[in-house]
TIPAGU-646710 format. One record per residue (C-alpha): x, y, z. Coordinates in pm, whole numbers, plus 50000, padded with zeros to 5 digits. Layout:
// residues N
XYZ/...
This chain:
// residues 122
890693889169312/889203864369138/886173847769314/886633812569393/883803798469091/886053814868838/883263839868731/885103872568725/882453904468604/884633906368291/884223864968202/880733869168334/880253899768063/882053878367761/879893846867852/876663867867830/877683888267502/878173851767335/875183833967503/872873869267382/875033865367013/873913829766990/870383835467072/870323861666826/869673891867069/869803924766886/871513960166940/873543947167191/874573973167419/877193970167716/877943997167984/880853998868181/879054011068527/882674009268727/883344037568909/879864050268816/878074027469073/878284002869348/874843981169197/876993963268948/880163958668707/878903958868372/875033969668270/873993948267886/871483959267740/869753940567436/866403937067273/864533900967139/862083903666841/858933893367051/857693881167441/858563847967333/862253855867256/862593878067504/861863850867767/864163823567584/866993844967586/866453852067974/865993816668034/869033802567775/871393828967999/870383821568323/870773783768273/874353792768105/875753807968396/874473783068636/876243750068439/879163770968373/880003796068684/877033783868934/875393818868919/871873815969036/871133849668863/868393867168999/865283871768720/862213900068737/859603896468425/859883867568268/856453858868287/855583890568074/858413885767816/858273927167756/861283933568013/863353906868170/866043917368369/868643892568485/871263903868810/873963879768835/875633904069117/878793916368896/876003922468568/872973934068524/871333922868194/868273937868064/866313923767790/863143943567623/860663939167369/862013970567096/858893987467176/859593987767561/863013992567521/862714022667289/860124036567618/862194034867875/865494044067706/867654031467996/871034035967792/870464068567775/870394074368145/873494057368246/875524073867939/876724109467970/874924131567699/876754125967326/878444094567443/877654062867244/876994028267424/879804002467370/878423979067123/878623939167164/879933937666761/882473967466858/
């Protein structure tokens, strides 16, 4: 059922992969968490070259999916710029520093062992 803004997870998840492309995010990384757990849809996953991009991207999305769906997406650490995560409900976005990202390795803990993550350019 689609929810009455329009903003399905999977328009929510092709909104954010163009909105991180334009903002020049890098290694993209989506996870397909369906099935796997009730917290969200879709888990992205995406690093920005330095605090300061790290924040704009976080800020650029959120503001996105407000004028176009009227998510108020919750946002932890933008004031750092190392980790921002953004929940919009149906996806939960995580943008890192590379150093932080490479840290706490989160794609490895929600994909089974071998498995590659679903790239964005895929």
């Amino acid at each position: 059922m689609t929810p009455p803004n329009g903003a399905t997870s999977e328009s929510q998840l092709d909104r954010i992969l163009t909105s991180l492309d334009d903002d020049k995010a890098e290694n993209v990384v989506q996870i397909d968490l369906r099935g796997k757990s009730a917290m969200a849809d879709y888990m992205v996953i995406c690093s920005g070259r330095s605090s300061r991009q790290v924040a704009a991207i976080s800020e650029k999305l959120a503001d996105k999916l407000k004028q176009e769906f009227g998510i108020l997406s919750k946002i932890e650490g933008k004031e750092s710029g190392d980790w921002v995560l953004i929940d919009t409900g149906d996806v939960i976005v995580h943008v890192f520093r590379p150093e932080v990202r490479e840290f706490y390795q989160l794609e490895k803990m929600w994909l089974p062992a071998g498995q590659a993550a679903a790239s964005a350019d895929s």
